[in-house]
C-alpha positions as CSV (number, residue, x, y, z in Angstrom):
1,X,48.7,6.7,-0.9
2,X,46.0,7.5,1.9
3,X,45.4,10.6,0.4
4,X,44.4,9.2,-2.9
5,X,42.1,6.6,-1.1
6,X,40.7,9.3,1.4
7,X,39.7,11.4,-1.9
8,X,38.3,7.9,-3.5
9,X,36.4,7.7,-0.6
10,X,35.1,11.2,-0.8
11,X,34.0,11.2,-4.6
12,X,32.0,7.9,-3.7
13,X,30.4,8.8,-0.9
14,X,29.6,12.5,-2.5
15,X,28.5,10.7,-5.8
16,X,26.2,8.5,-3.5
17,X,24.6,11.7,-2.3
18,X,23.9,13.4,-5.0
19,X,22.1,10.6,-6.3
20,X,20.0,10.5,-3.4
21,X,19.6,14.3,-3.3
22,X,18.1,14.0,-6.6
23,X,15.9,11.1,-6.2
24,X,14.5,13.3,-3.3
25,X,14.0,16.2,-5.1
26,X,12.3,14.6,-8.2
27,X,10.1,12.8,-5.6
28,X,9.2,16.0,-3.6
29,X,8.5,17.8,-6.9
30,X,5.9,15.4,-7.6
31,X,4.5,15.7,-4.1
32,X,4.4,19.3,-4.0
33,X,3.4,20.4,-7.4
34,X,0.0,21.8,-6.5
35,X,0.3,24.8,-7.7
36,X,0.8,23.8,-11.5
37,X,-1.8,22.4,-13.6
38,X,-1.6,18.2,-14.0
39,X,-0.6,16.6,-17.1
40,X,-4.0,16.0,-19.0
41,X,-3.2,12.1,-18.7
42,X,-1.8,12.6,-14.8
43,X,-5.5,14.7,-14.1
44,X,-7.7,12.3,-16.4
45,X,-6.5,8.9,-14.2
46,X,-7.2,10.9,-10.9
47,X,-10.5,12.4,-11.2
48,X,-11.5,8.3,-12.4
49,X,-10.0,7.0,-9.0
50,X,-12.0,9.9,-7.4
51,X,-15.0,8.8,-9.3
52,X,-14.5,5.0,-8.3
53,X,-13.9,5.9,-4.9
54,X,-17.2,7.8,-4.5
55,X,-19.7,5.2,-6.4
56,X,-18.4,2.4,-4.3
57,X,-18.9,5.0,-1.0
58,X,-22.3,4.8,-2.4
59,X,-22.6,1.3,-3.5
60,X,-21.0,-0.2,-0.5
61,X,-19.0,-2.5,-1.9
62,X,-17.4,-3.1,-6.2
63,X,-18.7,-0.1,-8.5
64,X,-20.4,-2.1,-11.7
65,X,-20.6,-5.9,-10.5
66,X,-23.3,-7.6,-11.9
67,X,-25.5,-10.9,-10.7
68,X,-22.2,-12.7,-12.0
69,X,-20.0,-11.3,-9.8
70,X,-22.2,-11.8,-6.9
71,X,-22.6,-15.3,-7.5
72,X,-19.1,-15.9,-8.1
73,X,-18.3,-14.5,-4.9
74,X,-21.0,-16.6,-2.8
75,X,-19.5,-19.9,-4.6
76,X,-15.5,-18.8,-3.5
77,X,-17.0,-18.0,0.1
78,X,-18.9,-21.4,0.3
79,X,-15.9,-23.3,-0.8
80,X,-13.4,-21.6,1.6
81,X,-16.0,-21.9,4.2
82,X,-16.3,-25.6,3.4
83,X,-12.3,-26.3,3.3
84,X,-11.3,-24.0,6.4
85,X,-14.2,-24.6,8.6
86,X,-16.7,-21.9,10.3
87,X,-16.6,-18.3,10.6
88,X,-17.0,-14.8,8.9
89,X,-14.4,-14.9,6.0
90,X,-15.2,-11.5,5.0
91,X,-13.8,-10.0,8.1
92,X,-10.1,-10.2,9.6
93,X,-9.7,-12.5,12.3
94,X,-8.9,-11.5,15.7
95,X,-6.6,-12.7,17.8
96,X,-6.7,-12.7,21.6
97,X,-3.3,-13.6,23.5
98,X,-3.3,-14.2,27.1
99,X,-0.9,-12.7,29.3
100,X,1.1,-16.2,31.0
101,X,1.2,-16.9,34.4
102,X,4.5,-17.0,35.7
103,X,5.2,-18.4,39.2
104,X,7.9,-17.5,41.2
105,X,9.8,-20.2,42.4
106,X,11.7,-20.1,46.1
Protein backbone atom coordinates (compact mmCIF):
# COMPACT_ATOMS: atom_id res chain seq x y z
CA UNK A 1 0.00 0.00 0.00
CA UNK A 2 2.78 2.72 0.69
CA UNK A 3 4.65 1.41 -1.85
CA UNK A 4 2.08 2.02 -4.53
CA UNK A 5 1.50 5.67 -3.12
CA UNK A 6 5.32 6.32 -2.69
CA UNK A 7 5.61 5.35 -6.63
CA UNK A 8 2.30 7.64 -7.27
CA UNK A 9 4.07 10.17 -5.69
CA UNK A 10 7.24 9.67 -7.76
CA UNK A 11 5.49 9.58 -11.33
CA UNK A 12 3.81 13.03 -10.22
CA UNK A 13 6.49 14.73 -9.03
CA UNK A 14 8.79 13.30 -12.08
CA UNK A 15 5.95 14.17 -14.57
CA UNK A 16 5.93 17.76 -12.88
CA UNK A 17 9.60 18.00 -13.84
CA UNK A 18 9.75 17.09 -16.98
CA UNK A 19 7.28 19.53 -17.84
CA UNK A 20 9.24 22.14 -16.33
CA UNK A 21 12.53 20.85 -17.87
CA UNK A 22 10.89 21.35 -21.10
CA UNK A 23 9.33 24.69 -20.73
CA UNK A 24 12.96 25.63 -19.77
CA UNK A 25 14.61 24.32 -22.52
CA UNK A 26 12.06 25.63 -25.19
CA UNK A 27 12.55 29.08 -23.43
CA UNK A 28 16.41 28.91 -23.36
CA UNK A 29 16.39 27.83 -27.09
CA UNK A 30 14.71 30.91 -27.93
CA UNK A 31 17.16 32.90 -25.82
CA UNK A 32 20.16 31.44 -27.07
CA UNK A 33 19.57 30.88 -30.73
CA UNK A 34 22.07 33.40 -32.00
CA UNK A 35 23.78 31.56 -33.95
CA UNK A 36 20.92 30.50 -36.53
CA UNK A 37 19.38 32.77 -38.85
CA UNK A 38 15.70 34.34 -37.52
CA UNK A 39 12.55 33.40 -39.02
CA UNK A 40 11.86 36.04 -41.85
CA UNK A 41 8.69 37.15 -39.82
CA UNK A 42 10.66 36.78 -36.20
CA UNK A 43 13.71 39.23 -38.07
CA UNK A 44 11.24 41.56 -40.03
CA UNK A 45 9.18 42.61 -36.48
CA UNK A 46 12.73 43.26 -34.82
CA UNK A 47 14.63 45.32 -37.14
CA UNK A 48 10.93 47.63 -37.00
CA UNK A 49 11.21 47.82 -33.10
CA UNK A 50 14.96 48.68 -33.72
CA UNK A 51 13.89 51.28 -36.25
CA UNK A 52 11.14 52.83 -33.77
CA UNK A 53 13.45 52.76 -31.08
CA UNK A 54 16.12 54.88 -33.00
CA UNK A 55 13.66 57.60 -34.66
CA UNK A 56 12.08 58.35 -31.30
CA UNK A 57 16.03 58.55 -29.83
CA UNK A 58 16.05 61.15 -32.49
CA UNK A 59 12.71 62.60 -32.17
CA UNK A 60 12.56 62.74 -28.45
CA UNK A 61 9.48 61.62 -27.86
CA UNK A 62 6.37 59.44 -30.43
CA UNK A 63 7.97 58.55 -33.96
CA UNK A 64 5.16 60.06 -36.64
CA UNK A 65 2.72 62.18 -34.33
CA UNK A 66 1.26 64.89 -36.04
CA UNK A 67 -0.23 68.56 -34.76
CA UNK A 68 -3.22 66.17 -33.70
CA UNK A 69 -1.52 64.26 -31.41
CA UNK A 70 0.12 67.17 -29.88
CA UNK A 71 -2.89 68.84 -29.26
CA UNK A 72 -4.65 65.99 -27.90
CA UNK A 73 -2.03 65.53 -25.50
CA UNK A 74 -1.99 69.36 -24.29
CA UNK A 75 -5.95 69.08 -23.87
CA UNK A 76 -5.54 65.43 -21.60
CA UNK A 77 -2.69 67.35 -19.52
CA UNK A 78 -4.86 70.60 -18.99
CA UNK A 79 -7.79 68.55 -17.87
CA UNK A 80 -5.76 66.30 -15.46
CA UNK A 81 -3.96 69.35 -14.33
CA UNK A 82 -7.32 70.96 -13.74
CA UNK A 83 -9.04 67.87 -11.82
CA UNK A 84 -5.78 66.79 -9.67
CA UNK A 85 -4.44 70.21 -8.96
CA UNK A 86 -0.71 71.58 -9.66
CA UNK A 87 2.38 70.02 -10.73
CA UNK A 88 4.45 68.32 -13.56
CA UNK A 89 2.27 65.35 -14.74
CA UNK A 90 4.67 64.30 -17.17
CA UNK A 91 7.14 63.21 -14.61
CA UNK A 92 6.81 60.56 -11.65
CA UNK A 93 6.19 61.96 -8.44
CA UNK A 94 8.58 61.76 -5.68
CA UNK A 95 8.08 60.91 -2.45
CA UNK A 96 10.05 62.04 0.61
CA UNK A 97 9.41 60.03 3.93
CA UNK A 98 10.79 61.24 7.15
CA UNK A 99 12.49 59.18 9.44
CA UNK A 100 9.97 59.49 12.97
CA UNK A 101 11.18 60.60 16.10
CA UNK A 102 10.92 58.16 18.62
CA UNK A 103 11.36 59.15 22.30
CA UNK A 104 12.44 57.00 24.80
CA UNK A 105 10.38 56.86 27.70
CA UNK A 106 11.84 56.20 31.52
Amino acid sequence: MILRQILRLSSLFGSAVSVHVRRNIGLSAIVFNKTKELDPVQKLFLDKIREYNTKSKQAGGPVDAGPDFQKDMNESLARLQRAYGEGDLTKFPEFKFEEPKFEETP
